[in-house]
C-alpha positions in Angstrom: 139.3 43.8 103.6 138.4 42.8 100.1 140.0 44.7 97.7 138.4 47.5 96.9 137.4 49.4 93.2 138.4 52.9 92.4 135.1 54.0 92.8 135.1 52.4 96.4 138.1 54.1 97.6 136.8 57.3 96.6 133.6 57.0 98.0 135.5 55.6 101.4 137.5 58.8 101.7 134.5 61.2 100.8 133.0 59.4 104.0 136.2 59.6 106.1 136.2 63.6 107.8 139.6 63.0 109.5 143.1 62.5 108.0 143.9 59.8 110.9 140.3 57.5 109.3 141.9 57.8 105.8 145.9 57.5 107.4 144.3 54.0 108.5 141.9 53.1 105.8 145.0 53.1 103.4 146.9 50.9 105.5 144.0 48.8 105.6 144.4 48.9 101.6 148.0 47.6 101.9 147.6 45.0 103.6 145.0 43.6 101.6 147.2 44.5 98.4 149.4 40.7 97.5 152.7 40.4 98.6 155.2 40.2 96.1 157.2 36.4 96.3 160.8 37.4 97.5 162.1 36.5 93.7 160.5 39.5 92.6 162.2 41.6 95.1 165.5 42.9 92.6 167.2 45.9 92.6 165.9 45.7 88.9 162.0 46.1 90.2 163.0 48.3 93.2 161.5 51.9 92.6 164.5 55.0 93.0 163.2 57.6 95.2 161.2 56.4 97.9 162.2 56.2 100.7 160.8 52.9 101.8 161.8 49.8 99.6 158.8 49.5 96.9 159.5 47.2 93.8 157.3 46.8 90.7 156.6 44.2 88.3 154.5 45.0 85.2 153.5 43.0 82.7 150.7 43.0 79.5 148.5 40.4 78.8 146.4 40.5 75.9 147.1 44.5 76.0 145.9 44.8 79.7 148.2 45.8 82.4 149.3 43.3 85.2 150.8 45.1 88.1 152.3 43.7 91.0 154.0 45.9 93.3 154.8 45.7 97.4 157.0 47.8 100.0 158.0 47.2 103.1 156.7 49.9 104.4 152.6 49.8 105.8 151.5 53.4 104.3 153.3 52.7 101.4 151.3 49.4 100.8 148.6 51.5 100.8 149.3 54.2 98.2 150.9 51.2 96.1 147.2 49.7 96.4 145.4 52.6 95.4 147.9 53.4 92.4 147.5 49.9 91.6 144.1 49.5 91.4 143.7 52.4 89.4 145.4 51.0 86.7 145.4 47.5 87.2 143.4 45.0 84.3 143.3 48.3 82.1 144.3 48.7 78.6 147.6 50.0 78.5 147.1 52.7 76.8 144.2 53.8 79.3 146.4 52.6 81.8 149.4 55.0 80.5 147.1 58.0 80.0 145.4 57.8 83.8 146.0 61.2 85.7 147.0 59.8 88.8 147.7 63.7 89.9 144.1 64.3 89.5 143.6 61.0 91.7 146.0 62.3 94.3 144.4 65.9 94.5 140.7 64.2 94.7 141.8 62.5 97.3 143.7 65.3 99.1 146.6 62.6 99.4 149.4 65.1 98.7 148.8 67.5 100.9 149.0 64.6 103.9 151.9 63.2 103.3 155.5 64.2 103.8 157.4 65.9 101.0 160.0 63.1 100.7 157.1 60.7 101.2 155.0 62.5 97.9 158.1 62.6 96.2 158.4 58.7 96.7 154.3 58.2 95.4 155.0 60.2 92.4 158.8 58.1 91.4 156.0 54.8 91.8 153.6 56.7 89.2 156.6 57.4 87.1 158.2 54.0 87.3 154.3 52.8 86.1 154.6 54.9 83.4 157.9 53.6 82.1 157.1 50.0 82.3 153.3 50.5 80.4 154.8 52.8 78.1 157.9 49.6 77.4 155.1 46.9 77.5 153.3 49.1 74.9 156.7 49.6 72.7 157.2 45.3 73.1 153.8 45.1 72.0 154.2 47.1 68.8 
């Protein structure tokens, strides 16, 4: 699977009736989403509170975000790819702003997924938000 647009993965899950289609649509979406190289892979880039190891690397170039984030966990590729594609090549202030909690009730993700599981997606969309709202402090 090529990776997909925002738009794409919206229109995919309005087309998808049953939570198992979307369960593995977004494991499809993980493993198209780039593995992290094993360098990467620091307790300094791992993500606190989920429960699965997930580690994120962000970086601006020419004030666009550059995300690059993996788990070892299948499902959790897949939210990772969806957060990250939300986000990913935007301006970091656009980037910053997104309401991912918007995203995630559109997409009826929360409601699916086990609390400690939800609690995990929304430390990633935290940890995001730190490390655009830092790049956007270095910038300054």
């Amino acid at each position: 699977m090529a990776s997909a647009t925002l738009d794409q993965i919206r229109e995919d899950f309005r087309f998808l009736d049953h939570w198992e289609d979307r369960y593995r649509y977004i494991i499809e979406l993980g493993d198209a989403l780039p593995s992290l190289e094993d360098a990467h892979k620091t307790t300094e880039n791992l993500v606190h509170g989920c429960m699965s190891n997930a580690w994120i690397v962000a970086s601006g170039t020419d004030d666009r975000l550059d995300l690059k984030i993996d788990s070892d966990a299948r499902i959790v590729r897949g939210l990772i790819a969806i957060l990250r594609t939300a986000v990913n090549g935007h301006r970091l202030e656009e980037a910053l702003a997104f309401d991912f909690e918007s995203l995630f009730a559109e997409l009826d993700l929360l409601s699916h997924l086990s609390p400690s599981r939800g609690n995990g997606l929304k430390s990633l969309v935290e940890r995001i938000r730190h490390e655009t709202s830092g790049l956007m402090h270095h910038e300054a």
